[in-house]
MDTraj code that builds the backbone (N, CA, C; nanometers):
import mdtraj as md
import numpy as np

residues = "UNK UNK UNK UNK UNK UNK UNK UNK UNK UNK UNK UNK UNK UNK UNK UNK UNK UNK UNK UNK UNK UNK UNK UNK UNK UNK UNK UNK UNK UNK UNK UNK UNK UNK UNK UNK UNK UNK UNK UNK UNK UNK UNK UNK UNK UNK UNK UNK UNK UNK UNK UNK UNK UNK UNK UNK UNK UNK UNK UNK UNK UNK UNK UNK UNK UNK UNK UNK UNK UNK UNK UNK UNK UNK UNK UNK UNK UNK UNK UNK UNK UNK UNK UNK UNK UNK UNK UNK UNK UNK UNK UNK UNK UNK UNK UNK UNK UNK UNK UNK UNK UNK UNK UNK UNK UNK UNK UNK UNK UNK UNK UNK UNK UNK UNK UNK UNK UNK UNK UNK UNK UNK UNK UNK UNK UNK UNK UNK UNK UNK UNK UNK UNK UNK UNK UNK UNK UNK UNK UNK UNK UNK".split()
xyz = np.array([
    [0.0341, -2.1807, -1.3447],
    [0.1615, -2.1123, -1.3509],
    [0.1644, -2.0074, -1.2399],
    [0.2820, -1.9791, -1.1672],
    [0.2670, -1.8884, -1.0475],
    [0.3717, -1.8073, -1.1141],
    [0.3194, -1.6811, -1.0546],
    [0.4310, -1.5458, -1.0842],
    [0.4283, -1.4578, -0.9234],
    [0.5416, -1.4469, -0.9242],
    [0.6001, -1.4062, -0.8026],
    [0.6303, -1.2465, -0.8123],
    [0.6112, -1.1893, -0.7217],
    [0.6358, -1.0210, -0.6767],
    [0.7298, -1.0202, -0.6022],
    [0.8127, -0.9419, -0.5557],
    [0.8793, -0.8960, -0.4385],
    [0.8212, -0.7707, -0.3861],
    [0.8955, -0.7134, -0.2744],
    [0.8393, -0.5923, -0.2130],
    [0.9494, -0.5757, -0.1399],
    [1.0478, -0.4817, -0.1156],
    [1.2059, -0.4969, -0.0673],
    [1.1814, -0.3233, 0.0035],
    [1.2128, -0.3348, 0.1251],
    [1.2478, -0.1895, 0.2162],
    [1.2936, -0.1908, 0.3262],
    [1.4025, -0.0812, 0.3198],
    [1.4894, -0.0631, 0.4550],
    [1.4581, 0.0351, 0.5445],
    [1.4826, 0.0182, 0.6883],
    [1.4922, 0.1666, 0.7385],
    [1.6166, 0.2122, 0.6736],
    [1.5935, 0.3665, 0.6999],
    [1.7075, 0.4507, 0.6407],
    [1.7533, 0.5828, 0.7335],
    [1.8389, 0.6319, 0.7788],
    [1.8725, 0.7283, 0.8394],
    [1.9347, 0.8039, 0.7753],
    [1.9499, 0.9844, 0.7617],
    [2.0201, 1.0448, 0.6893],
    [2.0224, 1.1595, 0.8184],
    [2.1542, 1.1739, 0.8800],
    [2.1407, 1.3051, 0.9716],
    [2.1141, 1.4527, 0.9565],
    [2.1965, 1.4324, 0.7759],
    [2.2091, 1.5247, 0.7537],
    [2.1091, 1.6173, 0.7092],
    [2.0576, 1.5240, 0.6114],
    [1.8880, 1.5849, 0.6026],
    [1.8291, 1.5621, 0.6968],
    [1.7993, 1.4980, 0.7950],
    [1.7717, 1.5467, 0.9103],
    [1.6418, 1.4239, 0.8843],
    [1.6326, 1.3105, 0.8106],
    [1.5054, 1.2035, 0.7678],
    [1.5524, 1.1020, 0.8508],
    [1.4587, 1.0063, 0.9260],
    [1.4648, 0.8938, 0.9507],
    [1.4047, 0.8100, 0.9297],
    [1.3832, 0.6503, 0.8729],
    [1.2920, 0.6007, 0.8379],
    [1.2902, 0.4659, 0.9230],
    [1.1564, 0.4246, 0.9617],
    [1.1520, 0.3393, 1.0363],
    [0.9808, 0.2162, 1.0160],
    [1.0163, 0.1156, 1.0680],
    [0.8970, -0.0083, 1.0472],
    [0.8057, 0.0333, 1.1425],
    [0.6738, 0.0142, 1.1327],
    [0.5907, 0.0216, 1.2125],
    [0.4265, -0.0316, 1.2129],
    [0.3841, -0.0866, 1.3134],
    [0.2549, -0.1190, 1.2756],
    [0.1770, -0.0478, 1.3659],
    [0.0463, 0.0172, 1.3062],
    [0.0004, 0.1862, 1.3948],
    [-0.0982, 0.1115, 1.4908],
    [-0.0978, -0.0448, 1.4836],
    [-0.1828, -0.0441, 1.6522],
    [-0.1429, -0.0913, 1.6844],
    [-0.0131, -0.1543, 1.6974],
    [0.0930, -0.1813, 1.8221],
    [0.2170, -0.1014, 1.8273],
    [0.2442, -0.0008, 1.8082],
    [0.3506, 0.1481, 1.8126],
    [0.3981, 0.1669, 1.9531],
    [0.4359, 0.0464, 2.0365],
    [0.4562, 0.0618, 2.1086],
    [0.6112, 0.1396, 2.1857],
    [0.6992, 0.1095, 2.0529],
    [0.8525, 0.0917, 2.0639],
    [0.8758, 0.1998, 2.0260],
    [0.7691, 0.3279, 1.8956],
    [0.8155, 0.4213, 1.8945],
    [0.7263, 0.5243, 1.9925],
    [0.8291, 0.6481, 1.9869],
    [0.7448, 0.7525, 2.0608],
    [0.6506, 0.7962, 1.9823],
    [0.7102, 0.8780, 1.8560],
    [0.6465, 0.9668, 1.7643],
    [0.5224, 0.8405, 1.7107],
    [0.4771, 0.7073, 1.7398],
    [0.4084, 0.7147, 1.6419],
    [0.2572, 0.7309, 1.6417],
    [0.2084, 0.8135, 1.7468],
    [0.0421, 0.8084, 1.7522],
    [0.0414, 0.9909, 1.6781],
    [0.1313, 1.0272, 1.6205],
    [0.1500, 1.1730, 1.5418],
    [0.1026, 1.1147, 1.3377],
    [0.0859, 1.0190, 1.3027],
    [0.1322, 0.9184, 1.2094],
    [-0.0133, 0.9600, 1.1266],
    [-0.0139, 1.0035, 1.0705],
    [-0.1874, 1.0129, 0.9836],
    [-0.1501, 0.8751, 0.8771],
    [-0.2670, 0.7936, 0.8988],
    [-0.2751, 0.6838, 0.8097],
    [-0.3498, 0.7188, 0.7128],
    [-0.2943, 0.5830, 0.5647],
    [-0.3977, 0.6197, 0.4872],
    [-0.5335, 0.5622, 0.4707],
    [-0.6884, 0.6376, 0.4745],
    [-0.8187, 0.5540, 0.4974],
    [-0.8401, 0.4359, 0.4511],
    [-0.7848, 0.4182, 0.2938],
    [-0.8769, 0.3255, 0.2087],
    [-0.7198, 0.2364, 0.2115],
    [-0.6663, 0.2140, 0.3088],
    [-0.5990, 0.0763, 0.3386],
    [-0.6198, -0.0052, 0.4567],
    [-0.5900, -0.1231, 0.4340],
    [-0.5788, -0.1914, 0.5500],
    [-0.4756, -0.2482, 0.6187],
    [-0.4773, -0.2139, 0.7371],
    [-0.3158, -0.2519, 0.7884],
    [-0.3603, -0.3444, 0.9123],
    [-0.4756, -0.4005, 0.9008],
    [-0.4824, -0.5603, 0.9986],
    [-0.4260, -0.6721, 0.9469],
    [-0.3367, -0.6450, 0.8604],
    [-0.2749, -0.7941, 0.8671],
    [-0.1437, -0.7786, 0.8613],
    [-0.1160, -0.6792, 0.9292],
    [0.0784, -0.6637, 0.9603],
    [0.0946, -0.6915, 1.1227],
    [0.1810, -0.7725, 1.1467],
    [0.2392, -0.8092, 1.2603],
    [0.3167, -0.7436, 1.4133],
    [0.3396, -0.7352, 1.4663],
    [0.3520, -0.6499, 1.5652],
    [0.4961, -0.5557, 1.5207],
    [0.5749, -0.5814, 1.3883],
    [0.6826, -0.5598, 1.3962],
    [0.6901, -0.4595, 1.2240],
    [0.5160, -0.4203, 1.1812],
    [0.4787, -0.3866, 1.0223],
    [0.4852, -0.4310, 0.9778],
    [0.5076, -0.6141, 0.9404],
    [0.5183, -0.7107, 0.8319],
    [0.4158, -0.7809, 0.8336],
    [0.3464, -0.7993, 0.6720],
    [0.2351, -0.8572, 0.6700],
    [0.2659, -0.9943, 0.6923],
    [0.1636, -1.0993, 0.7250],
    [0.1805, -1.2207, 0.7976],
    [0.2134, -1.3104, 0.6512],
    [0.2272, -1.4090, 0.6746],
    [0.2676, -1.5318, 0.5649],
    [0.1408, -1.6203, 0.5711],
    [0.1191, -1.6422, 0.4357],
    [0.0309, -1.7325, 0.4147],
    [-0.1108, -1.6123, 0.4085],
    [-0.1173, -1.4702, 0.4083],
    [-0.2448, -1.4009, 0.4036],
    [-0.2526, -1.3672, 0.2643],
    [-0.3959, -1.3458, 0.2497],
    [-0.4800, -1.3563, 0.1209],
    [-0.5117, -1.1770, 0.0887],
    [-0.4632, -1.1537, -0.0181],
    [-0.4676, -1.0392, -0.0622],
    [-0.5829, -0.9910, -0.1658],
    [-0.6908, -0.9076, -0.0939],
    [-0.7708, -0.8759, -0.1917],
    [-0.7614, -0.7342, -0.2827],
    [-0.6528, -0.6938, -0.2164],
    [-0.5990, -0.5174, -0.3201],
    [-0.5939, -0.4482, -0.2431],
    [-0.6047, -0.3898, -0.1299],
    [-0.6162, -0.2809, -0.0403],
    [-0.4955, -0.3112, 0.1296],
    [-0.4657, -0.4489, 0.0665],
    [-0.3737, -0.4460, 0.2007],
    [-0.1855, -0.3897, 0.1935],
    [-0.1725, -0.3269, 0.3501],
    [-0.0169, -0.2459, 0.3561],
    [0.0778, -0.3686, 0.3773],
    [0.1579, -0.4004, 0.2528],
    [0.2428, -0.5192, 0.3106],
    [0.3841, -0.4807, 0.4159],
    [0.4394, -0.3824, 0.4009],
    [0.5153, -0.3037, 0.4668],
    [0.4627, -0.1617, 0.5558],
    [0.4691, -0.1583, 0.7218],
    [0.4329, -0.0294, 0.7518],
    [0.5821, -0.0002, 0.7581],
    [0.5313, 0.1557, 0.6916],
    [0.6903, 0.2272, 0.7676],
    [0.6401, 0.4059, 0.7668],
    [0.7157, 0.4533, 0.7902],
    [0.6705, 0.6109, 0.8339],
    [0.8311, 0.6547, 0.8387],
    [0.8392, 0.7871, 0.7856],
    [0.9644, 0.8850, 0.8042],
    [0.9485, 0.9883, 0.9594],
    [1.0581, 0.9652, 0.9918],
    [1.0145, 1.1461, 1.0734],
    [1.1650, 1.2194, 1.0091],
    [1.1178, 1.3666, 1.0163],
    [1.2138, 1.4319, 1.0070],
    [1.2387, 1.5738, 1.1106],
    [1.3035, 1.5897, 1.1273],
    [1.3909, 1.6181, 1.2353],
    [1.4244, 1.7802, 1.2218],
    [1.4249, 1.8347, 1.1305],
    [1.4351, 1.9579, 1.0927],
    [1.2815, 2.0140, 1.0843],
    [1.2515, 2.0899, 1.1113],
    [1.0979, 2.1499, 1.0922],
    [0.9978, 2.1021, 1.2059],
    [0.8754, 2.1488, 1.1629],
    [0.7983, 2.0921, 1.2850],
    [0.6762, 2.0056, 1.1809],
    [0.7926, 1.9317, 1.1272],
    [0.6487, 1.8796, 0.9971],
    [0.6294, 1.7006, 1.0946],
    [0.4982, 1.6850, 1.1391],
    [0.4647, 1.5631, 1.1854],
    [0.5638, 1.4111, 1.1080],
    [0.5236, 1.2628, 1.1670],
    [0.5866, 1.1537, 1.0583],
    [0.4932, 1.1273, 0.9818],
    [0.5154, 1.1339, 0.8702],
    [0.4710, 1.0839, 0.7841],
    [0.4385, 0.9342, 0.7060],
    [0.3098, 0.8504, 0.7094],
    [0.2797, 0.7409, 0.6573],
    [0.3875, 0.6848, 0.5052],
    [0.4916, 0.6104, 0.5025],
    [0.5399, 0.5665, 0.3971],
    [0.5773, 0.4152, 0.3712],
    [0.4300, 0.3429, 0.3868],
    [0.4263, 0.2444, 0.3929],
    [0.3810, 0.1936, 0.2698],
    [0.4425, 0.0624, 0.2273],
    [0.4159, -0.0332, 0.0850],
    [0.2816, -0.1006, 0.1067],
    [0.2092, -0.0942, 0.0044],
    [0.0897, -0.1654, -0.0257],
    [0.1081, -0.2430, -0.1272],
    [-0.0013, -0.3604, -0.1497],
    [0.0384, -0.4540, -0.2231],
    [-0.0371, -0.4221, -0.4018],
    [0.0401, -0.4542, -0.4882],
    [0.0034, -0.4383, -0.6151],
    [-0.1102, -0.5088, -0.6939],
    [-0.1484, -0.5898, -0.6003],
    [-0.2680, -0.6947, -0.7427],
    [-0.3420, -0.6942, -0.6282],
    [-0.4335, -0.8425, -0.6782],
    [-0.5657, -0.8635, -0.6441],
    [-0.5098, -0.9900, -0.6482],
    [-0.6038, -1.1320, -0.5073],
    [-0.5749, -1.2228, -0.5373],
    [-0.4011, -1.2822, -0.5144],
    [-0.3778, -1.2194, -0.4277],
    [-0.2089, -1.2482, -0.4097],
    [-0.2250, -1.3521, -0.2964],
    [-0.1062, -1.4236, -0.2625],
    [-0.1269, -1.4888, -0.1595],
    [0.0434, -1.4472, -0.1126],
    [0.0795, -1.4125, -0.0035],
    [0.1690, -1.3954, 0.0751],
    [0.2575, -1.5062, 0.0834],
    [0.3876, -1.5528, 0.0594],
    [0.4227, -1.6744, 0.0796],
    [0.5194, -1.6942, 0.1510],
    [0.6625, -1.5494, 0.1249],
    [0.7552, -1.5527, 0.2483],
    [0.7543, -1.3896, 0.2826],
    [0.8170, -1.4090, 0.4107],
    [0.8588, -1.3137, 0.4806],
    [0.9912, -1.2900, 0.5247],
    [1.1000, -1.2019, 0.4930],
    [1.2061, -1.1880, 0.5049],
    [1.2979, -1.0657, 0.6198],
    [1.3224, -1.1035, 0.6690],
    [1.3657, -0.9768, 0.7746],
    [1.5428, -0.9872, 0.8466],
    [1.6171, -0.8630, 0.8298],
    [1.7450, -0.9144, 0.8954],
    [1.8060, -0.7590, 0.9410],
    [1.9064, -0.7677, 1.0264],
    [1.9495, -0.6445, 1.0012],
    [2.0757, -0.6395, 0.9272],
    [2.0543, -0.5101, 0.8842],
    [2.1607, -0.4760, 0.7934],
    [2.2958, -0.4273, 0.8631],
    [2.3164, -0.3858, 0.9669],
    [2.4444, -0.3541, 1.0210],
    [2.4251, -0.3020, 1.1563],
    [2.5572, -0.3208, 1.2101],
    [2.5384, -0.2445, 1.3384],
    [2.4660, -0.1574, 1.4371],
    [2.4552, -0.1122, 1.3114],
    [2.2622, 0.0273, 1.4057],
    [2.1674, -0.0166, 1.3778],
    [2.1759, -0.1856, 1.4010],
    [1.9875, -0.2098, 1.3559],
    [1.9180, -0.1456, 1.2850],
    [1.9716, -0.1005, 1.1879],
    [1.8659, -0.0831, 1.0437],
    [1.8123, -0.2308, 0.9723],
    [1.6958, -0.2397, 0.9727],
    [1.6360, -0.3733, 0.9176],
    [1.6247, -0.3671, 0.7717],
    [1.6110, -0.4681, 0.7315],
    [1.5865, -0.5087, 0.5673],
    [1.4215, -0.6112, 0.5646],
    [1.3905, -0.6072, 0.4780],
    [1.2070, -0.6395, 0.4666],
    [1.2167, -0.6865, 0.3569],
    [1.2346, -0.8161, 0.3450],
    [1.1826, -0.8833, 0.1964],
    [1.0321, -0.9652, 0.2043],
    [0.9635, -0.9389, 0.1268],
    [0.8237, -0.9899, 0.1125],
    [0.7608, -1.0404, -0.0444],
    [0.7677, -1.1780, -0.0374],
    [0.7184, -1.2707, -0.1762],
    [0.5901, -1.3037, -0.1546],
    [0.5165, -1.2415, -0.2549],
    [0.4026, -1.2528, -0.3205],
    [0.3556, -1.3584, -0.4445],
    [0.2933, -1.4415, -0.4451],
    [0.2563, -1.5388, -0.5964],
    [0.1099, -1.5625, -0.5532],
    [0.0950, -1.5575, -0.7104],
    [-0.0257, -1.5583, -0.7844],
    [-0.0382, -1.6645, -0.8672],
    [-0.1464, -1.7055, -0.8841],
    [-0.1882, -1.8562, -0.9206],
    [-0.2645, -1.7816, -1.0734],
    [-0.1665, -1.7892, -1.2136],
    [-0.2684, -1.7674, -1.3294],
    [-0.2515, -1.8881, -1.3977],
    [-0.3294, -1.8925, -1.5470],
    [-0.3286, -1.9806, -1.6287],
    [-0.2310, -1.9034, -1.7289],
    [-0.1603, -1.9840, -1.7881],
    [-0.0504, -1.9756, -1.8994],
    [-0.1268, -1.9287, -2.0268],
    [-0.1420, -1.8136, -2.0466],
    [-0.1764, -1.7394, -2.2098],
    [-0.0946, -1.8406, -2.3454],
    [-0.1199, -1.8960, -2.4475],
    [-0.0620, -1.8949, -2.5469],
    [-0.0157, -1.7505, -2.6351],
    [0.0709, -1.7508, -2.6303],
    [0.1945, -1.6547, -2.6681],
    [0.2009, -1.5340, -2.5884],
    [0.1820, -1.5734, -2.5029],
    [0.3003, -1.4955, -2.3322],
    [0.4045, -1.5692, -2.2926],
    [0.4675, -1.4607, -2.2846],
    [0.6201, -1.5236, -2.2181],
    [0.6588, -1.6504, -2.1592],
    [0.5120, -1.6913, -2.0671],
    [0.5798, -1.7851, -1.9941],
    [0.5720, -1.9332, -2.0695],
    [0.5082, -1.9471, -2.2371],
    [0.5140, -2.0427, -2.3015],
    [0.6283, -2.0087, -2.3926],
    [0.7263, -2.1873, -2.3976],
    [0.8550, -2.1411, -2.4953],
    [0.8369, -2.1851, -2.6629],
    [0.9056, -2.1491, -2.7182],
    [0.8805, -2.2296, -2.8595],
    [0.8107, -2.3627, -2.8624],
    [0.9180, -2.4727, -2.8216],
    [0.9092, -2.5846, -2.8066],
    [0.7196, -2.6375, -2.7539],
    [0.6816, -2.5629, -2.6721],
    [0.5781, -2.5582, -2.5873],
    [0.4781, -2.5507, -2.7173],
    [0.4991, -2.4585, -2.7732],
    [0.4036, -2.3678, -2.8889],
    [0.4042, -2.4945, -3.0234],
    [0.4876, -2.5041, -3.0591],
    [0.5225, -2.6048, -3.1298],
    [0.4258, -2.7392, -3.0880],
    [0.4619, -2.8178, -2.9806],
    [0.3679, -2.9320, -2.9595],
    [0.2193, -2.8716, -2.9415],
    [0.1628, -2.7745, -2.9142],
    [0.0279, -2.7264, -2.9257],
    [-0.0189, -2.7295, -3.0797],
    [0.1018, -2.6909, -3.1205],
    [0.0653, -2.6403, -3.2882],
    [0.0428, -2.8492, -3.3517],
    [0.1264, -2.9300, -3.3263],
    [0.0782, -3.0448, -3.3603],
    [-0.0160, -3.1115, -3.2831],
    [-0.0660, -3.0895, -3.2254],
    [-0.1845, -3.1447, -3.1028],
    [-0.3065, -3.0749, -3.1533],
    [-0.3280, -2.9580, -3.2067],
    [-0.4309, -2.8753, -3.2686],
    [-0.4873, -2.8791, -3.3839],
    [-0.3266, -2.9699, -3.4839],
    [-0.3336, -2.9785, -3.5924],
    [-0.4311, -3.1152, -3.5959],
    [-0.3903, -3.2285, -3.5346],
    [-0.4453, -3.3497, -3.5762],
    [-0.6182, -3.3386, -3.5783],
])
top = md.Topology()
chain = top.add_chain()
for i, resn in enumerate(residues, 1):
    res = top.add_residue(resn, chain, resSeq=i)
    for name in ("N", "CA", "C"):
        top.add_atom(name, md.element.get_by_symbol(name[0]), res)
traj = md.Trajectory(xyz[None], top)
Protein backbone atom coordinates (compact mmCIF):
# COMPACT_ATOMS: atom_id res chain seq x y z
CA UNK A 1 0.00 0.00 0.00
CA UNK A 2 1.62 3.47 -0.80
CA UNK A 3 0.80 6.68 1.09
CA UNK A 4 1.66 9.81 -0.39
CA UNK A 5 2.93 13.30 1.27
CA UNK A 6 2.93 16.55 -0.33
CA UNK A 7 5.25 19.46 0.46
CA UNK A 8 3.69 22.80 -1.25
CA UNK A 9 5.80 26.43 -1.12
CA UNK A 10 5.82 29.68 -2.71
CA UNK A 11 8.07 32.54 -2.95
CA UNK A 12 6.37 35.36 -1.26
CA UNK A 13 6.97 39.10 -1.28
CA UNK A 14 5.48 41.56 1.21
CA UNK A 15 6.92 45.28 0.72
CA UNK A 16 5.39 46.31 3.30
CA UNK A 17 6.87 44.32 5.91
CA UNK A 18 9.67 44.70 4.18
CA UNK A 19 10.06 40.16 3.80
CA UNK A 20 10.99 38.50 0.73
CA UNK A 21 10.99 34.96 0.14
CA UNK A 22 12.84 33.15 -2.32
CA UNK A 23 14.14 29.29 -3.73
CA UNK A 24 17.53 28.50 -3.36
CA UNK A 25 20.15 25.90 -3.39
CA UNK A 26 23.35 27.17 -1.09
CA UNK A 27 25.96 25.59 -3.53
CA UNK A 28 24.80 26.86 -6.60
CA UNK A 29 23.45 30.61 -5.33
CA UNK A 30 24.45 31.83 -8.18
CA UNK A 31 21.31 34.06 -9.25
CA UNK A 32 21.07 35.50 -5.83
CA UNK A 33 23.28 38.18 -4.36
CA UNK A 34 22.45 37.91 -0.67
CA UNK A 35 22.94 34.27 -0.67
CA UNK A 36 26.52 33.37 0.70
CA UNK A 37 25.02 35.69 4.06
CA UNK A 38 22.51 32.36 4.49
CA UNK A 39 23.54 30.31 7.80
CA UNK A 40 22.45 26.73 7.01
CA UNK A 41 21.12 24.23 9.08
CA UNK A 42 24.16 21.46 10.22
CA UNK A 43 22.28 18.28 10.72
CA UNK A 44 20.63 18.59 7.14
CA UNK A 45 21.38 17.68 3.93
CA UNK A 46 20.90 19.72 1.00
CA UNK A 47 22.94 17.47 -1.74
CA UNK A 48 20.13 16.39 -3.31
CA UNK A 49 18.38 19.68 -4.40
CA UNK A 50 18.90 20.80 -7.89
CA UNK A 51 20.36 23.86 -9.16
CA UNK A 52 16.99 25.63 -8.79
CA UNK A 53 16.36 24.15 -4.48
CA UNK A 54 14.23 21.25 -5.63
CA UNK A 55 14.98 17.94 -4.49
CA UNK A 56 15.55 15.57 -7.53
CA UNK A 57 12.82 12.85 -8.51
CA UNK A 58 13.21 9.46 -7.99
CA UNK A 59 15.76 10.26 -4.61
CA UNK A 60 15.72 8.07 -1.62
CA UNK A 61 15.01 9.64 1.62
CA UNK A 62 16.68 8.58 4.72
CA UNK A 63 15.24 11.55 7.27
CA UNK A 64 17.63 14.34 7.17
CA UNK A 65 17.12 15.52 3.60
CA UNK A 66 15.89 19.59 2.58
CA UNK A 67 13.19 18.88 0.00
CA UNK A 68 12.60 22.60 -0.59
CA UNK A 69 15.58 25.31 -0.20
CA UNK A 70 14.26 28.65 0.42
CA UNK A 71 15.54 31.56 2.67
CA UNK A 72 13.69 35.03 3.55
CA UNK A 73 15.56 38.32 3.42
CA UNK A 74 14.18 41.19 4.99
CA UNK A 75 14.72 44.47 4.12
CA UNK A 76 14.08 46.55 7.13
CA UNK A 77 16.90 46.05 9.74
CA UNK A 78 20.26 44.79 9.32
CA UNK A 79 19.08 41.22 10.28
CA UNK A 80 21.09 38.73 7.69
CA UNK A 81 18.61 35.93 5.25
CA UNK A 82 17.54 33.63 6.95
CA UNK A 83 17.49 29.58 6.18
CA UNK A 84 13.56 28.67 5.62
CA UNK A 85 13.77 25.72 3.92
CA UNK A 86 11.33 22.37 4.02
CA UNK A 87 12.75 19.14 5.10
CA UNK A 88 11.31 15.96 4.59
CA UNK A 89 9.03 14.22 7.29
CA UNK A 90 9.72 10.34 7.42
CA UNK A 91 12.24 7.89 6.83
CA UNK A 92 12.35 5.72 3.78
CA UNK A 93 10.46 8.11 1.38
CA UNK A 94 11.05 7.90 -2.13
CA UNK A 95 10.59 11.20 -4.13
CA UNK A 96 8.25 10.64 -7.04
CA UNK A 97 7.13 14.07 -8.57
CA UNK A 98 8.33 17.34 -8.83
CA UNK A 99 6.17 20.27 -9.49
CA UNK A 100 7.15 23.81 -10.38
CA UNK A 101 5.27 26.87 -12.20
CA UNK A 102 4.96 30.39 -11.85
CA UNK A 103 2.36 31.89 -10.24
CA UNK A 104 1.99 35.30 -11.95
CA UNK A 105 3.58 37.95 -13.57
CA UNK A 106 6.54 38.64 -11.08
CA UNK A 107 7.80 35.21 -11.29
CA UNK A 108 6.87 34.12 -8.01
CA UNK A 109 7.21 30.23 -8.27
CA UNK A 110 5.03 27.51 -6.79
CA UNK A 111 6.92 24.04 -5.56
CA UNK A 112 4.88 21.01 -5.41
CA UNK A 113 6.77 17.90 -4.20
CA UNK A 114 5.14 14.09 -3.87
CA UNK A 115 6.55 11.85 -1.61
CA UNK A 116 5.29 7.82 -1.23
CA UNK A 117 6.09 5.32 0.92
CA UNK A 118 5.85 1.71 0.40
CA UNK A 119 3.92 0.17 3.87
CA UNK A 120 2.02 -2.95 4.55
CA UNK A 121 -1.79 -2.52 5.19
CA UNK A 122 -2.46 -2.84 9.22
CA UNK A 123 -5.79 -4.74 9.84
CA UNK A 124 -8.03 -2.11 11.21
CA UNK A 125 -6.32 1.04 9.76
CA UNK A 126 -7.97 3.10 7.61
CA UNK A 127 -6.68 1.95 4.60
CA UNK A 128 -8.68 -1.56 5.05
CA UNK A 129 -12.63 -1.19 4.26
CA UNK A 130 -15.36 -3.23 5.85
CA UNK A 131 -15.88 -5.38 3.01
CA UNK A 132 -11.96 -6.11 3.11
CA UNK A 133 -12.31 -6.99 6.97
CA UNK A 134 -15.19 -9.04 6.42
CA UNK A 135 -13.54 -11.52 3.75
CA UNK A 136 -10.45 -11.80 6.25
CA UNK A 137 -12.94 -12.51 8.96
CA UNK A 138 -14.24 -15.64 6.64
CA UNK A 139 -10.81 -16.72 5.38
CA UNK A 140 -9.60 -16.86 9.20
CA UNK A 141 -12.62 -18.43 10.15
CA UNK A 142 -12.37 -21.64 7.98
Amino acid sequence: MDYFKNYVQTEKQDPKAGSFEYFYNPSTNEEREDGDNIKQREDKDYSQLDKYGFIKEGVYCKGDEIVIGKYVKLTRGDEPPRDMSTEIKGKGEIISKTYTCYLDDTKRKLAKIRSVKERPPIIGGRSLTDRTLANLRLVSSK
